[in-house]
C-alpha positions as a Python dict, from the first residue, in 0.01 Angstrom:
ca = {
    (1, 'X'): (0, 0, 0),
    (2, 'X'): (355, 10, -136),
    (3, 'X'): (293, 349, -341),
    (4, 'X'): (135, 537, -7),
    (5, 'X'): (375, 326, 198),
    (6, 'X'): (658, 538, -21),
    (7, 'X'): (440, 849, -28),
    (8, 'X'): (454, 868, 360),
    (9, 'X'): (821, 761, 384),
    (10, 'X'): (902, 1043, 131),
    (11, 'X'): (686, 1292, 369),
    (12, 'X'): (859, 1176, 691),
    (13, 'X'): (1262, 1279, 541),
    (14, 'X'): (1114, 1631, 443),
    (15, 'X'): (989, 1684, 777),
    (16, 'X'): (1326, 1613, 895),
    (17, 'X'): (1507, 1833, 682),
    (18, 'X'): (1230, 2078, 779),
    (19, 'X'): (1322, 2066, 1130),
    (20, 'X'): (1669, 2128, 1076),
    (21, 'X'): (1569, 2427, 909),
    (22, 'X'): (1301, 2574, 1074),
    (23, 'X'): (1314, 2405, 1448),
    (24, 'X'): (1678, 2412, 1555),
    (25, 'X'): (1698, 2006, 1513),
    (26, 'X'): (1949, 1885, 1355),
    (27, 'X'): (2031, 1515, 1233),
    (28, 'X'): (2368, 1302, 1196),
    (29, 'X'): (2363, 969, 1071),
    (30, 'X'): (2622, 771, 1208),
    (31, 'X'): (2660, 470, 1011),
    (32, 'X'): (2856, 221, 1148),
    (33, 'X'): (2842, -123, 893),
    (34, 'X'): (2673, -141, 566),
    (35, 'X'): (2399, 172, 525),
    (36, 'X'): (2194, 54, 231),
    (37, 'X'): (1865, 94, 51),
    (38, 'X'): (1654, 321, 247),
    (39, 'X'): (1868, 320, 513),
    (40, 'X'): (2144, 515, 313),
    (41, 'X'): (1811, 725, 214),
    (42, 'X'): (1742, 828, 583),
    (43, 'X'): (2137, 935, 650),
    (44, 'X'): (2082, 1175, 316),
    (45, 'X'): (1816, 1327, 498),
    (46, 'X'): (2013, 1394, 787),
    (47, 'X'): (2220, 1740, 827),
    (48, 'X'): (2548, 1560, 802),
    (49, 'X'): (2672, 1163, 756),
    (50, 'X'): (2952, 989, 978),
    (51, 'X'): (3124, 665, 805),
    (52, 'X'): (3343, 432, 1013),
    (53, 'X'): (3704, 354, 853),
    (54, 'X'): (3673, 63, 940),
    (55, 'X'): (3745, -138, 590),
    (56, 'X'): (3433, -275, 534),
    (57, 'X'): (3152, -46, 606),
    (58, 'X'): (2997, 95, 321),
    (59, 'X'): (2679, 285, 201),
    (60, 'X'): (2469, 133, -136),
    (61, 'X'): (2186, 174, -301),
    (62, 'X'): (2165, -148, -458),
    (63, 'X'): (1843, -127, -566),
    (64, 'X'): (1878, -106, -936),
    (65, 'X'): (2124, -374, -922),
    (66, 'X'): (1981, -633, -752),
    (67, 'X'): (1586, -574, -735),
    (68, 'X'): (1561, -391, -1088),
    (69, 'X'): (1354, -98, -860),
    (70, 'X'): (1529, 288, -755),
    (71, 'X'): (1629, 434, -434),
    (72, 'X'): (1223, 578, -450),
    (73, 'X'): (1215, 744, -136),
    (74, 'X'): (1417, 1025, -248),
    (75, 'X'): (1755, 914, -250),
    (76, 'X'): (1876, 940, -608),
    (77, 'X'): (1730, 1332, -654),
    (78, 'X'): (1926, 1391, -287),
    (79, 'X'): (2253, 1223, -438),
    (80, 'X'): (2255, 1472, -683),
    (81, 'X'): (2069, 1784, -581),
    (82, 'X'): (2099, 1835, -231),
    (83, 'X'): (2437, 1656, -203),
    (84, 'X'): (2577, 1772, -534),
    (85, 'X'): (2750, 1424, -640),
    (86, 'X'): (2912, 1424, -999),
    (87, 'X'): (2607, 1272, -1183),
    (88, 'X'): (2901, 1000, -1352),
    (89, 'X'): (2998, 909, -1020),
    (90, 'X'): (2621, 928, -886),
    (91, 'X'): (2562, 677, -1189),
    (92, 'X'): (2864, 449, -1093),
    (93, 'X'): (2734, 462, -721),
    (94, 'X'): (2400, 321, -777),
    (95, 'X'): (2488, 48, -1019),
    (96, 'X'): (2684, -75, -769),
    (97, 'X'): (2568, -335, -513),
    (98, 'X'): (2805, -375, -270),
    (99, 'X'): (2849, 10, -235),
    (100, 'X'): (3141, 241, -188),
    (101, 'X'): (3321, 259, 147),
    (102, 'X'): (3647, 468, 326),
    (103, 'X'): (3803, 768, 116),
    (104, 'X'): (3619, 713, -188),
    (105, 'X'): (3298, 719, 2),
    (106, 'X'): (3418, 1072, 137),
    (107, 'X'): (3596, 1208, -193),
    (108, 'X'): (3300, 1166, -363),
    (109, 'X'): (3109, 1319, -109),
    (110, 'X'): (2876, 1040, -37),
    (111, 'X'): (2948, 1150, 326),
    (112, 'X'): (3061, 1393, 535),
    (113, 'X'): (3306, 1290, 801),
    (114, 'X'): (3518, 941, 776),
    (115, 'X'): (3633, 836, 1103),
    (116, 'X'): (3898, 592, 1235),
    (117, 'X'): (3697, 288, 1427),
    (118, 'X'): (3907, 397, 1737),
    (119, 'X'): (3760, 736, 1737),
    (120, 'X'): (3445, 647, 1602),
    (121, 'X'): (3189, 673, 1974),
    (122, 'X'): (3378, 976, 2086),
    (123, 'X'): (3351, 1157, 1753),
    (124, 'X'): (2990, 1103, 1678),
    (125, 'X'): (2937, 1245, 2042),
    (126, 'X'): (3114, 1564, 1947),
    (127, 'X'): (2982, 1635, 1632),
    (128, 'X'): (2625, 1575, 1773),
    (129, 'X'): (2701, 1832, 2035),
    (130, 'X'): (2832, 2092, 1814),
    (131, 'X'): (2583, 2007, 1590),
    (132, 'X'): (2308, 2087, 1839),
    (133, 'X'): (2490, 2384, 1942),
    (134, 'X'): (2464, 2582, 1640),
    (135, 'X'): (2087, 2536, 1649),
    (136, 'X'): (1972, 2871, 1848),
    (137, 'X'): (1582, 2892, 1812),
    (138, 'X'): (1312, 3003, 2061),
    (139, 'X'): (1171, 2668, 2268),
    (140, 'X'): (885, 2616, 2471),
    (141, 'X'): (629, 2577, 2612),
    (142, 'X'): (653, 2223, 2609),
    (143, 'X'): (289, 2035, 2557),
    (144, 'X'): (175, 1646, 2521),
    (145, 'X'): (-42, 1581, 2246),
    (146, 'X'): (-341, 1399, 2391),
    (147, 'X'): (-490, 1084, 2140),
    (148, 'X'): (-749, 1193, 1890),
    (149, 'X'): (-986, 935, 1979),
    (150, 'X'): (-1128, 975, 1635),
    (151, 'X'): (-1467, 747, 1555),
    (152, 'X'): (-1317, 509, 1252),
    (153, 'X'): (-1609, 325, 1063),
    (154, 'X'): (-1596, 207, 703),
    (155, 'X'): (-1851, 463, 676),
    (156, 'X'): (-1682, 752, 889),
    (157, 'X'): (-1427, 912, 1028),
    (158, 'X'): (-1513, 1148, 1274),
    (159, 'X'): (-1319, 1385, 1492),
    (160, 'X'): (-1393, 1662, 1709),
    (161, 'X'): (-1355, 1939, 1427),
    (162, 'X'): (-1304, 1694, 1107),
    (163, 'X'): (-1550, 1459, 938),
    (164, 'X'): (-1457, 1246, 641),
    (165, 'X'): (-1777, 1021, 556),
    (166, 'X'): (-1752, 780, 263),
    (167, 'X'): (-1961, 607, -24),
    (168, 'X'): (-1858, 359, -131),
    (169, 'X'): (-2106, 326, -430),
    (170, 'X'): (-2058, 617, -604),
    (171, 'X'): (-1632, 622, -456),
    (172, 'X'): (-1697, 945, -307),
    (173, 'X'): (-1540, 1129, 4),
    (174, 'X'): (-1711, 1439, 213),
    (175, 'X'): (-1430, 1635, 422),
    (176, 'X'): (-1589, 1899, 646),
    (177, 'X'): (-1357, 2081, 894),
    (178, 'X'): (-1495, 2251, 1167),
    (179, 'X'): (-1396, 2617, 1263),
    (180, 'X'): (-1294, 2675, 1657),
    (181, 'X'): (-1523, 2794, 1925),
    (182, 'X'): (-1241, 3035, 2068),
    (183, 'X'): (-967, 3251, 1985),
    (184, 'X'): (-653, 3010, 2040),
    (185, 'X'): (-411, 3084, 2270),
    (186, 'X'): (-54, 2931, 2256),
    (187, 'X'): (57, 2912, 2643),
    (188, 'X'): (38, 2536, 2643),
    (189, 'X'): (-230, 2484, 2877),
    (190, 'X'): (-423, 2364, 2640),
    (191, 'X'): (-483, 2241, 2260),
    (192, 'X'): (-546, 2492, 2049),
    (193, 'X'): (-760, 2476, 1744),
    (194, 'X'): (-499, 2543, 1493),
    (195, 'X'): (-296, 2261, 1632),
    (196, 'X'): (-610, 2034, 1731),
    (197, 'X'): (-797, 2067, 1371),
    (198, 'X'): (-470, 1992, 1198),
    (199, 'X'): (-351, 1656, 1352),
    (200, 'X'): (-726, 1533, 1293),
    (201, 'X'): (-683, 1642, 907),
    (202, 'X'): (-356, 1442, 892),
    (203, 'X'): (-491, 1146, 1025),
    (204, 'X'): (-783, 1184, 823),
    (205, 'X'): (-578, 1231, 490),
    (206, 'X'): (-372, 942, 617),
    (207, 'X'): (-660, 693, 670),
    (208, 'X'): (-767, 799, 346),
    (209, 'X'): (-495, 688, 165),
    (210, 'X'): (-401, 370, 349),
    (211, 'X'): (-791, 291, 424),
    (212, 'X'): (-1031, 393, 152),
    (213, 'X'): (-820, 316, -191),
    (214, 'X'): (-1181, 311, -421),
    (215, 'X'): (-1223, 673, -303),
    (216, 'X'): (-1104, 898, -587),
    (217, 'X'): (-1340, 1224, -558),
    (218, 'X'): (-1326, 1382, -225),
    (219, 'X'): (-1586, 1711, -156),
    (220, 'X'): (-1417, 1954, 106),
    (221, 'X'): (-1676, 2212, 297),
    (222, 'X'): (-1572, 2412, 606),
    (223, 'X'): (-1882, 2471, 885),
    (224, 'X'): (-1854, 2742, 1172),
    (225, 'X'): (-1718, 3132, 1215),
    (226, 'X'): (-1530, 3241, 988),
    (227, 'X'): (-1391, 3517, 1197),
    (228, 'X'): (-1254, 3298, 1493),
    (229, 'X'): (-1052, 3114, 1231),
    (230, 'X'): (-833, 3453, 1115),
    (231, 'X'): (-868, 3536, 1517),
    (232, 'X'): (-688, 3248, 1538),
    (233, 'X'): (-458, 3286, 1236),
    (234, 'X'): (-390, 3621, 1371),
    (235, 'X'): (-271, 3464, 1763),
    (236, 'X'): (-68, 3237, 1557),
    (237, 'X'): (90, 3478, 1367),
    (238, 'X'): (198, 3710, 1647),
    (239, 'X'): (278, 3459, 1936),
    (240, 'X'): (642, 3458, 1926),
    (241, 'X'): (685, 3122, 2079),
    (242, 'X'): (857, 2753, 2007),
    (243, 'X'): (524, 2628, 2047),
    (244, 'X'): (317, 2881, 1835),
    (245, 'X'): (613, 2862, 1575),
    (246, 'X'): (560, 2432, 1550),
    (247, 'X'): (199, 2448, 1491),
    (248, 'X'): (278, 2665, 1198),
    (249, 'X'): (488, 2428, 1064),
    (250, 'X'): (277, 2119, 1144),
    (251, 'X'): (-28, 2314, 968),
    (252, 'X'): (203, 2406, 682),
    (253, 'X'): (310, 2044, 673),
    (254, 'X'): (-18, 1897, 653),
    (255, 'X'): (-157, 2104, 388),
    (256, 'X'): (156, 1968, 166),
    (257, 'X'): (32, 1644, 229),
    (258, 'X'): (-348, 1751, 158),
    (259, 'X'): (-127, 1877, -204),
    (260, 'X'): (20, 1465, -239),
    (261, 'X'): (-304, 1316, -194),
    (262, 'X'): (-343, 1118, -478),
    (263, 'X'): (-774, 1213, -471),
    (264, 'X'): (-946, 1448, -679),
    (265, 'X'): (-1001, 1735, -408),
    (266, 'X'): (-1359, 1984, -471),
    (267, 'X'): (-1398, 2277, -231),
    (268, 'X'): (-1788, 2360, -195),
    (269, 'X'): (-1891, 2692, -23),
    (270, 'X'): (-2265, 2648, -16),
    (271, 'X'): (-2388, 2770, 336),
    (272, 'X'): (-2367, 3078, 523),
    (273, 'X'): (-2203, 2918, 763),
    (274, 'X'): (-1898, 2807, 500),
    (275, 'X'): (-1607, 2917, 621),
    (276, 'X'): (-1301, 2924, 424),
    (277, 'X'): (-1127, 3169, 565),
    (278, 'X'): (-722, 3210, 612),
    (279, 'X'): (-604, 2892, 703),
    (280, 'X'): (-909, 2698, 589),
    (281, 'X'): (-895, 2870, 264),
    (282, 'X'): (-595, 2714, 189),
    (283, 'X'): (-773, 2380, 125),
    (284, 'X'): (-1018, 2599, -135),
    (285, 'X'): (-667, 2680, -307),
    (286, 'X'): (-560, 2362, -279),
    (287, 'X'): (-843, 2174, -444),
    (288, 'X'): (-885, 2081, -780),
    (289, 'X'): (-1171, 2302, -840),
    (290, 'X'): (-1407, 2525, -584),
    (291, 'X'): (-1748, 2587, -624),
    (292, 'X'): (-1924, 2880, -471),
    (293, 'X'): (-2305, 2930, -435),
    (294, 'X'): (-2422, 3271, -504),
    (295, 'X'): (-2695, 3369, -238),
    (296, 'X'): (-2946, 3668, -224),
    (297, 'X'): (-2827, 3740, 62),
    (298, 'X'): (-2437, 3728, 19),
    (299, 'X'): (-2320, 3543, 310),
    (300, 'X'): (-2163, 3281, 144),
    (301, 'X'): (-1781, 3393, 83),
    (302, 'X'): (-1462, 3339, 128),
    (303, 'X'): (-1174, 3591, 311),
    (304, 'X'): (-824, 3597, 382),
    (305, 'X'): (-583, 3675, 694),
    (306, 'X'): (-185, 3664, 756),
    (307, 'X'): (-222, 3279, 673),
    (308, 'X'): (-257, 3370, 289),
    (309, 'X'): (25, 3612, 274),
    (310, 'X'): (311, 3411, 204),
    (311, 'X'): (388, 3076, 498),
    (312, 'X'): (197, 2862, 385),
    (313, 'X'): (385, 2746, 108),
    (314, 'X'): (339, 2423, -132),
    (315, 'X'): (619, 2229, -237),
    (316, 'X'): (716, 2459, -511),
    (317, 'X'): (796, 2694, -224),
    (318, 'X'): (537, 2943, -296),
    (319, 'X'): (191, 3012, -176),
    (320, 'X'): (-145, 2904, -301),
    (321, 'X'): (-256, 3238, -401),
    (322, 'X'): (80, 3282, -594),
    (323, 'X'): (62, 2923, -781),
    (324, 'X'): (-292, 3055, -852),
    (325, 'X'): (-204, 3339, -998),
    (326, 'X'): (170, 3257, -1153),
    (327, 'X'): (367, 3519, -1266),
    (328, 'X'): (73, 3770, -1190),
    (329, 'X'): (171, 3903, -824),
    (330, 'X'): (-56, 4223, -861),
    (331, 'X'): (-343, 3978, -863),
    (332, 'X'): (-213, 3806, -546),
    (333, 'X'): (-212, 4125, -381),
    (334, 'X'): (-548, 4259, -500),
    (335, 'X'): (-717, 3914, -355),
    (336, 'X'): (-507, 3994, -50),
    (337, 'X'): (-616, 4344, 11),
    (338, 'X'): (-1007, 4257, -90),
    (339, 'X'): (-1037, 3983, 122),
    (340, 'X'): (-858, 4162, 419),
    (341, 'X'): (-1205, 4434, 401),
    (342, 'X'): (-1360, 4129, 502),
    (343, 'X'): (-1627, 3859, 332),
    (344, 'X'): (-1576, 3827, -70),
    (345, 'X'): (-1902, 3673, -164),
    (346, 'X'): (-1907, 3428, -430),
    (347, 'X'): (-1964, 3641, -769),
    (348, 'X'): (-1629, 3864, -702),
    (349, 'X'): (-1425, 3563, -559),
    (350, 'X'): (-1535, 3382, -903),
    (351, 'X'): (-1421, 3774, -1077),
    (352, 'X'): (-1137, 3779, -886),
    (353, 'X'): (-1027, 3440, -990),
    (354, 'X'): (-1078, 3252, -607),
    (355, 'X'): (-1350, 3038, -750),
    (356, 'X'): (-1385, 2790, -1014),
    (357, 'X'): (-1756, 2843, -1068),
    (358, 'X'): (-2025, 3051, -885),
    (359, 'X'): (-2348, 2987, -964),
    (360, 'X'): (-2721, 3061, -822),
    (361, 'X'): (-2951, 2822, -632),
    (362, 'X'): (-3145, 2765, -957),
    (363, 'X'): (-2808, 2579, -1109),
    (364, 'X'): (-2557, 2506, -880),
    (365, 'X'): (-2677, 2186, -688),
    (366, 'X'): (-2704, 1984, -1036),
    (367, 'X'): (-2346, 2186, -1207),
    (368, 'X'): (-2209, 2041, -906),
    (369, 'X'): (-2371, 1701, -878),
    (370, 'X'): (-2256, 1650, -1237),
    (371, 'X'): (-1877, 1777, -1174),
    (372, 'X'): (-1889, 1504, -887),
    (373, 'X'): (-2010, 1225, -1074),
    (374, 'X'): (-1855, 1301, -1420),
    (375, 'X'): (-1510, 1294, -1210),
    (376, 'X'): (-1603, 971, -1038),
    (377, 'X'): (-1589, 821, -1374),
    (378, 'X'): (-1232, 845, -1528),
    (379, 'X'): (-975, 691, -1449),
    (380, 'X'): (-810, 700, -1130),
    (381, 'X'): (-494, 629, -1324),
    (382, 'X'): (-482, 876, -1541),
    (383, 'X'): (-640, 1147, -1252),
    (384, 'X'): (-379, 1079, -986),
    (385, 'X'): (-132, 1162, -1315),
    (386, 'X'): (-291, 1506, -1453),
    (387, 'X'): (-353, 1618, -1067),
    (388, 'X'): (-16, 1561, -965),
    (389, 'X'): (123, 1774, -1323),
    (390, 'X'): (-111, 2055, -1249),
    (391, 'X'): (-100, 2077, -857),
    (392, 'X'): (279, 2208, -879),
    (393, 'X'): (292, 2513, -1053),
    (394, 'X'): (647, 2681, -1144),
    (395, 'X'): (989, 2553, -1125),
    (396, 'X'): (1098, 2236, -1004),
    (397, 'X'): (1246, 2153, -651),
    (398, 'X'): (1408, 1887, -502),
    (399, 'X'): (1068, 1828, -337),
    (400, 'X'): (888, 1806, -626),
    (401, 'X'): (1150, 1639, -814),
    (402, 'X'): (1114, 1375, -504),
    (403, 'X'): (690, 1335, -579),
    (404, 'X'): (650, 1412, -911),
    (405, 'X'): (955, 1274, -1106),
    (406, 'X'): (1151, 988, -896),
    (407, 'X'): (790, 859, -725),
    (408, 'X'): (620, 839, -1054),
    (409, 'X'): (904, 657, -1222),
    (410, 'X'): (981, 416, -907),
    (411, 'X'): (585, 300, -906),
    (412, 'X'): (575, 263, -1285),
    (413, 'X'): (836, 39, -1231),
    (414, 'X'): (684, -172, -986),
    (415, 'X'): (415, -270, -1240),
    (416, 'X'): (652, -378, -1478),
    (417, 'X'): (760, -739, -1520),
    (418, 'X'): (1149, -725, -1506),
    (419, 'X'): (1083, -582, -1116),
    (420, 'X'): (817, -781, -988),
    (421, 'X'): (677, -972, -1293),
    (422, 'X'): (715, -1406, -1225),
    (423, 'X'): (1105, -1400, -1334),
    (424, 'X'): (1128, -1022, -1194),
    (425, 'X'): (1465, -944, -1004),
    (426, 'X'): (1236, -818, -679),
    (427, 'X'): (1009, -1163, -743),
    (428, 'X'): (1312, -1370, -745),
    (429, 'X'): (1519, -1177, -473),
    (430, 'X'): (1732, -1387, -207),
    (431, 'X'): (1631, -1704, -453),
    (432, 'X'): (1865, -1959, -648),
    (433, 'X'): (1729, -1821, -985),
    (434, 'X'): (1856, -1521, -1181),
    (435, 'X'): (1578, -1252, -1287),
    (436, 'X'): (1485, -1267, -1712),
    (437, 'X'): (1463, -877, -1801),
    (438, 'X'): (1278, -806, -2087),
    (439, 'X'): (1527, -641, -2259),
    (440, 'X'): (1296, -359, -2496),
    (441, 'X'): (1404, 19, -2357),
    (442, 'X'): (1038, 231, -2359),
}
């Protein structure tokens, strides 16, 4: 729980730095006594941080000091990255319980803005205010999400276009999602696919993670029209809207997530009525491998749309098609281009690189069965480790730094007895005895 509880914690401060930069809302932390631990990690997510002069109000990350743990939630790669501390006086900082407060708080830039405690209500009011003003984006319409009213079993979940069913004897997952029925329209008079299908993958991904920890192998199909889903992608794309523009970034957001699932992800296109197309092809990318059947008759295929081209990006900031393919954009461009003819059956999407093995009816239920089970069998360990390496492909951001360096280390830690071992500093916390590190340095 603690590793997905961080996971999700780390998700949640992206998506507010992502809607400071993409949906005109911005963020001030205003902190007013002692802002510690994840608390101080929240305000470093914000746009801007207010500290009271007050003498005694601080911020700390005192986890090292005291609990023998990190600031895990992102707040050590912000210090330094995002916030650009001195890495000597980022190192003095978080060895230091009781935290730094006043002007050395601000020289250092640990915050933005130190106020007097006289001026402290009305100048948090006026900095949110011109804060808010400088945030000029298109708004509207408004809409309220209805509940999902998804179908939770120990066997199930099931949604009205996303069905995750589970066995728990051979740890396996199957994911279908469901293409729409219409061409969306973004008004907000009603829920539109692209928004609908999306919240009911989040929550499935979610559930997943919190609910089903002895799945490790997850199959992914798509079922329905492939056309209505780039109809849709192509509404999407064109609507010029607040409202068009946040189901973007929710789709764009929950696909990242899909990316930190710590489950071994296989796309299977094996019907005519697959349909990973634009948006939904994403989760092909996405996936540790895709399979393709290769039918007589052609139908089964995969296609692209303006979802492919470029927003949808992965942590790395670039798209699926260009972590694919890195550091061969004339490939990108040639998938592009094919798959905007229309259907790329599953012999050229293996040629063109799209799949990671097309095979006839004669061979591809048992290759497949095989890949399933033979993954099944290693170590989730050592899985969640090598997907998490490969997933990311090119240089490093601070959002990948966040998952893939600072997460890592944090819940190696946590298994290690000077944290939470019987005479760990996080097992003895708040009592009378003092922690017994083991002192070797791996």
């Amino acid at each position: 729980f603690k590793v997905n509880f961080c996971k999700f914690t780390n998700e949640t401060r992206l998506y507010l730095e992502d809607a400071s930069a993409q949906s005109g809302l911005a963020s001030l932390a205003a902190c007013k006594g002692t802002t510690a631990g994840g608390g101080y990690e929240l305000a470093l997510a914000c746009d801007e941080t207010m500290l009271v002069d007050d003498g005694s109000s601080a911020v700390s990350f005192p986890e090292t000091p005291l609990l023998a743990v990190l600031p895990g939630t992102g707040g050590l790669t912000r210090l330094v990255d995002k916030r650009k501390v001195r890495r000597d006086r980022a190192d003095v900082f978080c060895t230091t319980a009781e935290g730094i407060k006043g002007k050395r708080a601000k020289d250092w830039g640990l915050v933005d803005h130190l106020v007097s405690r006289t001026k402290w209500d009305e100048s948090v009011a006026a900095r949110a205010k011109e804060l808010a003003a400088k945030q000029q984006v298109t708004r509207g319409p408004a809409f309220v999400l209805p509940p999902l009213e998804g179908k939770i079993s120990a066997e199930k979940l099931a949604y009205k276009f996303v069905e995750l069913t589970f066995d728990a004897a051979t740890r396996t997952g199957a994911l279908v999602v469901k293409a729409p029925t219409a061409v969306d329209n973004f008004d907000g008079s009603s829920e539109p696919w692209s928004l609908r299908a999306f919240r009911e993958l989040d929550e499935a991904l979610l559930r997943l993670r919190f609910d089903y920890p002895d799945i490790g192998m997850v199959t992914v199909r798509t079922s329905g029209d492939a056309e209505l889903v780039k109809q849709c992608d192509e509404a999407l794309a064109k609507s010029a809207s607040g409202f068009a523009r946040e189901v973007r970034l929710l789709q764009r957001r929950v696909l990242k997530r899909y990316d930190n699932t710590a489950r071994s992800f296989y796309a299977v296109a094996d019907t005519a009525d697959s349909c990973f197309a634009g948006v939904l092809l994403e989760l092909a990318l996405g996936a540790d491998r895709f399979y393709m059947l290769i039918d007589g008759d052609e139908k089964v295929g995969v296609s692209t749309s303006v979802a492919n081209s470029g927003f949808m990006t992965t942590s790395t900031g670039m798209s699926r098609l260009d972590a694919r393919f890195y550091g061969e954009p004339a490939r990108v461009q040639k998938v592009l281009a094919r798959g905007a003819e229309g259907l790329i059956p599953s012999e050229e999407a293996e040629q063109l690189g799209i799949a990671t093995v097309a095979a006839d009816d004669i061979d591809f239920e048992d290759e497949l069965r095989i890949a399933v089970e033979e993954r099944a069998s290693l170590s989730p360990d050592a899985l969640t480790g090598m997907e998490a390496s490969l997933r990311f492909v090119g240089p490093e951001t601070l959002e990948t730094k966040i998952f893939g360096r600072l997460s890592a280390w944090q819940n190696w830690i946590f298994t290690r007895a000077n944290s939470t071992g019987q005479h760990g500093a996080l097992t003895l916390y708040g009592q009378p005895e003092r922690p017994q590190f083991q002192w070797k340095r791996t």
